[in-house]
N, C-alpha and C positions, 0 to 999 in steps of 0.2 A: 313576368307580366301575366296577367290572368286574361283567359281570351274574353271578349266581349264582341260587338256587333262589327265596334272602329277596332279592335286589334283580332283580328281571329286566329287560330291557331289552324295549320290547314290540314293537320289529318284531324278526320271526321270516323264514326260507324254508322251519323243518321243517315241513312237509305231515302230516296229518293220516292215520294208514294207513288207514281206510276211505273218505273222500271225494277225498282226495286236493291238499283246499285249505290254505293253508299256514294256522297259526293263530297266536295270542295267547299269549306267556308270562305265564303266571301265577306268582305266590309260595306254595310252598309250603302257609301258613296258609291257603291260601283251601280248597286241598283238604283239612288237617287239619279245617278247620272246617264243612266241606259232604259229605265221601264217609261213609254211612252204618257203623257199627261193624264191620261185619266185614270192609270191606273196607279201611278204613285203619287194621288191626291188619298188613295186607302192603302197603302204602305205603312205597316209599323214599322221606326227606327227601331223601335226597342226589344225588336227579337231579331237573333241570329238567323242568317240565310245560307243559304246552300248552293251549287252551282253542279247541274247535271249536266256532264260532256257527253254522255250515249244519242251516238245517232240517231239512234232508234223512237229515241222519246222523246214527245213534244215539248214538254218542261224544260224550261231553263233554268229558273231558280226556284226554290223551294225554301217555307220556316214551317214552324210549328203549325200551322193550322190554312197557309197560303202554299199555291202554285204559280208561276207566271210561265207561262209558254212562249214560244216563238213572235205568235202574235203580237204578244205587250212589251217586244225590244225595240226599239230604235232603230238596231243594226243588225245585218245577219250574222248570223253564231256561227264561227269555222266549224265547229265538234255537230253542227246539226245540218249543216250541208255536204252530202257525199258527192252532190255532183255541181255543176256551175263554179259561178269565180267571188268566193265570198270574199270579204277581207282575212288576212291569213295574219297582219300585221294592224291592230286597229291608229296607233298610232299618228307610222309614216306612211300609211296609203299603202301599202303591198297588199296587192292581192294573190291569191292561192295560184293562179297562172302565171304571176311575174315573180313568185320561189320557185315554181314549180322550171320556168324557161330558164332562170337565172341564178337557182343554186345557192351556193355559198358567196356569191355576188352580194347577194340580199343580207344573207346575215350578217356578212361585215361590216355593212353601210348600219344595220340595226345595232350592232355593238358600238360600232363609233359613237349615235346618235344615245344611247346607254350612257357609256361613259361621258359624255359631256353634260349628262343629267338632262333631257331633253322628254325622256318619256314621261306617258301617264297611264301607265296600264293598268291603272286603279279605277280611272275613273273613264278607260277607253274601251279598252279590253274586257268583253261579258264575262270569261272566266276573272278579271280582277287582280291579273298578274301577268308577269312576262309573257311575250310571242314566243322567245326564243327556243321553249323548247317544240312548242306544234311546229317552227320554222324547221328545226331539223328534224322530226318526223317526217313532214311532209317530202324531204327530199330523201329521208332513207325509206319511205315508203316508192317513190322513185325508185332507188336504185336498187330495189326488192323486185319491184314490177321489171327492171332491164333486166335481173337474172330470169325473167321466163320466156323471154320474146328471140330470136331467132339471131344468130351471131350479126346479118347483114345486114337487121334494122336498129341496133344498137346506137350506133352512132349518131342518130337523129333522138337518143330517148334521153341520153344522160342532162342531167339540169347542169342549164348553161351553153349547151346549143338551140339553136335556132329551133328547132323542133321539139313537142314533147305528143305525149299522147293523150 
């Protein structure tokens, strides 16, 4: 199949005009479905978009000769919030606090809802494709952060107790 706008191929070299990092093709419908009214009333279908995960940069999506930022989503972007409780699952409602308390909890409930063909992470999800792998970042990012904290506060950090940090 030849990539296009509706099938895209996901490794990319076009970079990103403000960070500079190469990013993710998206379909089309993800932007139809996610850029706020007024801004995809001047959406072109007809050219290929991009999707910037760097924290750092305000852009979300990016084509040839357009940027869309943080501003012109609907929803907040996991990959451009380092701090607060974005959605982490656009889906089924998980937010990055309730992977983060609850672990492989979450993912399993996500892979049920997977297999039973329930998602839409095309047209939910700003990246335009599965949570499942930022879900298990986020908790081996977790269990990155318990290997530096102090044997006796451990047991309150691991996801899936009561406590996180």
């Amino acid at each position: 199949m030849t990539p296009s706008p509706e099938h895209p191929s996901q490794v990319t070299q076009v970079t990103c005009p403000q960070c500079k990092v190469p990013g993710k093709k998206v379909k089309t419908i993800t932007l139809k479905s996610l850029l706020v009214p007024g801004v995809l009333k001047v959406l072109n279908p007809h050219l290929q978009h991009y999707f910037c995960r760097e924290s750092h940069c305000p852009v979300v999506y990016y084509g040839e000769d357009t940027v869309y930022l943080e501003s012109q989503i609907k929803v907040p972007v996991l990959q451009k919030k380092s701090v607060g409780n974005p959605p982490a699952c656009y889906c089924f409602g998980f937010s990055r606090g309730e992977v983060l308390a609850e672990g492989e909890k979450v993912v399993g409930e996500v892979k049920g809802h997977i297999q039973a063909g329930r998602c839409g992470c095309e047209v939910n999800n700003p990246q335009g494709s599965c949570c499942l792998g930022n879900l298990n970042a986020l908790i081996q990012g977790q269990i990155e952060k318990v290997k530096t904290v102090p044997e006796e506060k451990k047991n309150h950090l691991i996801p899936g107790n009561s406590e996180t940090f």
